[in-house]
N, C-alpha and C positions, 0 to 999 in steps of 0.2 A: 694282392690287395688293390686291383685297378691302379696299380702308380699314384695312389695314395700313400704319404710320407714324410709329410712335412710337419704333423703333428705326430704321424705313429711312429718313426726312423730313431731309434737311440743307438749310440755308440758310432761305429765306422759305417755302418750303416747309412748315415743320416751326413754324411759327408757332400753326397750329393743333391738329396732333399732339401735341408734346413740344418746349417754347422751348429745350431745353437742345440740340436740333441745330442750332438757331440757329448753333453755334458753330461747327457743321463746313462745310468748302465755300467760296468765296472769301470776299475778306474784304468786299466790295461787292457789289450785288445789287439787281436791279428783278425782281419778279414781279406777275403778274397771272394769276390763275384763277376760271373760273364755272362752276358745275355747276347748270343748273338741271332740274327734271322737271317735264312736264304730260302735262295726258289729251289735250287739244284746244287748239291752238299758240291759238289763232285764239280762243277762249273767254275759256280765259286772260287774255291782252292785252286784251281789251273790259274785263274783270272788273277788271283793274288799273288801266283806267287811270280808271273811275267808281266804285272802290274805295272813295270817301267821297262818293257821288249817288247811294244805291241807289232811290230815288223813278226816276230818268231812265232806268237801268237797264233798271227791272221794266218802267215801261211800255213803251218802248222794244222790249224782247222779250216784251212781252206774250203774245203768239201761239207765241211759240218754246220747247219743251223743250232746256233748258239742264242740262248736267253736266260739269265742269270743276275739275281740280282740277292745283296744281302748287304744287313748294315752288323755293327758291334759296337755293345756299350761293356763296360769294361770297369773293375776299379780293385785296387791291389793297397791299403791301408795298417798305420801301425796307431796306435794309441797309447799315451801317457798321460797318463790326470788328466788334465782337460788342452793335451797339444796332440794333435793326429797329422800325421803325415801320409797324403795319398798320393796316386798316380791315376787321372781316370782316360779311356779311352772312350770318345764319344764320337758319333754323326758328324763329321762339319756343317752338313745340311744346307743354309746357302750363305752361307759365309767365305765364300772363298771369292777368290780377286776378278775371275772370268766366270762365264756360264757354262756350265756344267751339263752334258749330256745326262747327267742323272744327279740327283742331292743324295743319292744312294753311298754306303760305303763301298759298294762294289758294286757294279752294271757293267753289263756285255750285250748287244742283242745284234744279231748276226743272220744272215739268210745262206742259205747252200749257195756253192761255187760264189762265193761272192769276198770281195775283200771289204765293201764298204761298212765296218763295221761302227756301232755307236758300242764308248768304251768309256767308261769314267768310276776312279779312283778319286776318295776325299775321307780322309780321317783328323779327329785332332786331340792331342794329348795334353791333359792340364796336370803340372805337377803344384799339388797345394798344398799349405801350410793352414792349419787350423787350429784357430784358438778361438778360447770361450772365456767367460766368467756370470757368476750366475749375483743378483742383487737383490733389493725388493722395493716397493715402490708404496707407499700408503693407502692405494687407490685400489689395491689386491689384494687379496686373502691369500697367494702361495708366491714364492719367490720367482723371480724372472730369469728363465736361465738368456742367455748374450751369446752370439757368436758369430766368427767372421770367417774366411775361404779369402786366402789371399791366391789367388792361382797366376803360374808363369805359362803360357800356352803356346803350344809346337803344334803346325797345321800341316799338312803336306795335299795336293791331288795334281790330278791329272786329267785332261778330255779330252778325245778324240770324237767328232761326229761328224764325217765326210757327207755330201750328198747323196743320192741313192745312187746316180753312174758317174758320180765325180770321178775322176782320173790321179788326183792330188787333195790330201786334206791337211791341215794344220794338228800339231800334237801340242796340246799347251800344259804345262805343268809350273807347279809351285811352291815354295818351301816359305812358310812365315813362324812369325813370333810375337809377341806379347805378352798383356795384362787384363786381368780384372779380378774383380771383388765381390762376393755374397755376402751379404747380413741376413743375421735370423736370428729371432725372438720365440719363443715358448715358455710357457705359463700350462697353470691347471687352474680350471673355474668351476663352479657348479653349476650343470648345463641341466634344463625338463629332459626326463627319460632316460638321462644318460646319464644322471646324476654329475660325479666327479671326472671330468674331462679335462684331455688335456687339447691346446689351442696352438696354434702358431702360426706364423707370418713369414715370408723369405724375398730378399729380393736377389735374382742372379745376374751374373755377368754384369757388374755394376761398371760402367769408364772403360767397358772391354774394349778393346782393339788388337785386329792381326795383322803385320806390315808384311807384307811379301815380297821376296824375287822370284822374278819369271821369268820363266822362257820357253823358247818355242821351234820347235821341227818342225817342216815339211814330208808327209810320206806319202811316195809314187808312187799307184793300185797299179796294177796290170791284171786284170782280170783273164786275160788270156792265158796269159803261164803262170799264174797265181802266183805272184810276185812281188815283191814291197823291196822299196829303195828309200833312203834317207837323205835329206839333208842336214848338212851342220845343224847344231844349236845356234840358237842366235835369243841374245839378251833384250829381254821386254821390258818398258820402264814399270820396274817400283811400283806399289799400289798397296796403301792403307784401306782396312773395310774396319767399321765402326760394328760393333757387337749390339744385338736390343737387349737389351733391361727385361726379366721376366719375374711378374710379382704372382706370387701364390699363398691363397691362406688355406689352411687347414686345420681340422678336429677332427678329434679321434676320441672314442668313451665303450663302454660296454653296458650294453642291457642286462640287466642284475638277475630278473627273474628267469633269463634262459638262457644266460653267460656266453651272451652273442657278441664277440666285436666291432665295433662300424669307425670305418675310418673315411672321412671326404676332402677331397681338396677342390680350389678353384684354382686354375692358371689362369692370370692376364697376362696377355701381350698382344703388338698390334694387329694378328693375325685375325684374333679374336679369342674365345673363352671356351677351355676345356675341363673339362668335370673330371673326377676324379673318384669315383666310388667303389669299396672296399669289403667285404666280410672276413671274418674269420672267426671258427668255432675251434674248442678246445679238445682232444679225445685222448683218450686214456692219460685222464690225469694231468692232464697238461702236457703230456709227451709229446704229441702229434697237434700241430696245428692246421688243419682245415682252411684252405683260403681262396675267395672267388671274387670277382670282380668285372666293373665297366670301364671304357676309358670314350670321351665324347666329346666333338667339338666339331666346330663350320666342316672340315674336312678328315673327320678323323673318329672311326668306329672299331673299336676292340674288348673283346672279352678274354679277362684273363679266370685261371685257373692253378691251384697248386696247393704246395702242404711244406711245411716247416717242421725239422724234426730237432726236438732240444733232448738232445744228449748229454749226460754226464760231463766229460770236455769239452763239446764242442756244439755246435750249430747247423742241420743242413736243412738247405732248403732250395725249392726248385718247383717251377713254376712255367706252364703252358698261356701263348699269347695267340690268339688269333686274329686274325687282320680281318672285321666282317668287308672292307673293302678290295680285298686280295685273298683271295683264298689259296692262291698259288702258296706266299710268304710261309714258312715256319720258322717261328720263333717259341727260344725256348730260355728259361734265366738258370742260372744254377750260380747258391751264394753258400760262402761256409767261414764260420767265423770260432776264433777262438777264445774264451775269455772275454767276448764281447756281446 
């Protein structure tokens, strides 16, 4: 649906969109969805899993031109009337306390016989509590469902970017923690062409901040005998980064005469304004959901693609992303929910 969500998202779903669809949808609910994207499956996975041994790494691939780069969003979800408990794994993106060879979840890029590689790890895991409650207000014709994302947040990365024949480069890495807070509002109003629609508002990361310690190696290239040496760790002072606020409105309604779905959102933040547009048709029955989409903004062009299939128990769905500015990228979502 183009990461349109903040009006269409109910249940565990809507966790990350706007908490306040928290409220719609049963009143119990297991979800699990993973979206992740890379250049090179196979890179990646090496890259991850000596993501803090980059000495064994280099030499290791010494001989090997390496390029590799992939991110992961993530969210593993339980629901009780209107209290959900998730865990999401998302982008750090540039939030983290130093600068980053890549805003990537994972970047490698490496030239043959060479050790100077650029190397950067950054993930960050929010564990939330969400609550809701739904009112009404005299000024509206349907009740106002309320909801809040109280998140505790765990950030971890790493960089390495030596010069192209540097001899010696810094290894900088980081463990933080904190706070922040989503509110979100949704309503249904009666929109032209869309008739009964429903509406919503979200703001995220509200008072966020991640405090970090750091620290930092020295690693000695020898390009001659493709060799890496270490020095000690050694402690970097402390550093607070302040999280941005991002407000997004969305609606969501269906066209009656040809039971087309349309879902939209607007993101703001200071970067600037990303659009968010959606389809989705119904087939056999409502069984298979149909679903395509845009996603667009100052620096950022994707077409999504996918299908929803609602089963008797359970929920699956899964969906194709293309980066029109990276064609290298594959991403791909895959979400399954029970009861929800």
């Amino acid at each position: 649906m183009g990461g349109a969500g903040v009006a269409s998202s109910t249940g565990l779903t809507a966790v990350y969109y706007n908490p306040a669809g928290l409220l719609s949808g049963s009143s119990t609910g297991l979800r699990l969805s993973l979206a992740p994207s890379y250049s090179d499956y196979q890179k990646v996975a090496d890259a991850f899993s000596r993501a803090t041994d980059i000495s064994t790494f280099l030499t290791d691939n010494f001989s090997s031109e390496l390029a590799a780069k992939g991110n992961l969003n993530a969210l593993f979800g339980l629901k009780y009337n209107k209290i959900g408990l998730s865990v999401m794994a998302l982008p750090l993106g540039n939030y983290a306390a130093d600068t980053l060879a890549s805003d990537q979840t994972i970047f490698i890029e490496k030239g043959a016989f060479a050790l100077q590689a650029k190397a950067a790890y950054s993930i960050r895991y929010d564990y939330v509590l969400t609550l809701g409650r739904t009112f009404s207000l005299p000024i509206l014709p349907a009740n106002v469902d309320a909801g809040v994302n109280l998140k505790s947040i765990n950030a971890l990365y790493g960089t390495f970017a030596p010069a192209a024949l540097a001899t010696s480069a810094p290894y900088t890495t980081g463990t933080g923690n904190g706070t922040a807070f989503d509110l979100g509002l949704r309503t249904n109003l009666e929109v032209p062409i869309l008739g009964s629609a429903a509406v919503g508002v979200t703001m995220r990361d509200l008072a966020g901040q991640i405090n970090y310690t750091r620290k930092q190696k020295t690693y000695y290239l020898n390009n001659l005998t493709g060799t890496v040496t270490t020095s000690a760790d050694s402690d970097l002072v402390d550093k607070a980064v302040t999280l941005d606020s991002v407000t997004v409105i969305g609606i969501t309604g269906q066209l009656g005469t040809i039971n087309l779905g349309l879902a939209a959102d607007l993101e703001l933040d200071k970067a600037g304004t990303i659009t968010h547009l959606g389809l989705e048709y119904p087939l056999l029955s409502g069984l298979i959901l149909a679903r395509a989409g845009v996603i667009s903004g100052p620096t950022t062009s994707k077409t999504t693609y996918g299908a929803k299939f609602n089963l008797p128990i359970f929920s699956l769905g899964a969906a194709g992303i293309i980066d029109n500015n990276d064609k290298s990228a594959t991403a791909w979502t895959f979400d399954i929910g029970l009861g929800d």
